[in-house]
N, C-alpha and C positions, 0 to 999 in steps of 0.2 A: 306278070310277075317280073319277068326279065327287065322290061320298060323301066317299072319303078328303083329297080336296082342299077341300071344303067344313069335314071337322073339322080340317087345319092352320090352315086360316083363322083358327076361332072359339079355336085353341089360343092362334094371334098374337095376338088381340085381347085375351084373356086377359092374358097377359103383358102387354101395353101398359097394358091396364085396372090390373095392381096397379103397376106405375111410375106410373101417376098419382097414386092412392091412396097410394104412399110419397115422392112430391115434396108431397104434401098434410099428408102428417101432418108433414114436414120443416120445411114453411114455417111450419106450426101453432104447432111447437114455438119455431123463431125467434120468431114472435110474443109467444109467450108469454116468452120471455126479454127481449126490447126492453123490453115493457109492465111485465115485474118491476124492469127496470135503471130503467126510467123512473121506477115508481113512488117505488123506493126513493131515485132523486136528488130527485124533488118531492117527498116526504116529510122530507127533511131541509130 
């Protein structure tokens, strides 16, 4: 009993673990759009 309750656990965390990982690559990419939009108004 304990077993199976110990692997839903590591299953949740899992799950939690790659939502971090895709609010990560999210924000990345906003990043990288800002810095593009930026560049390109300081460059003119």
């Amino acid at each position: 009993m304990g077993k199976s309750k110990k692997e839903k656990h590591s299953r949740k965390e899992e799950k939690e673990g790659q939502k971090i990982l895709v609010v990560i690559g999210v924000v990345a990419l906003l990043l990288l759009l800002v810095m593009l939009i930026g560049y390109s108004f300081l460059g003119r």
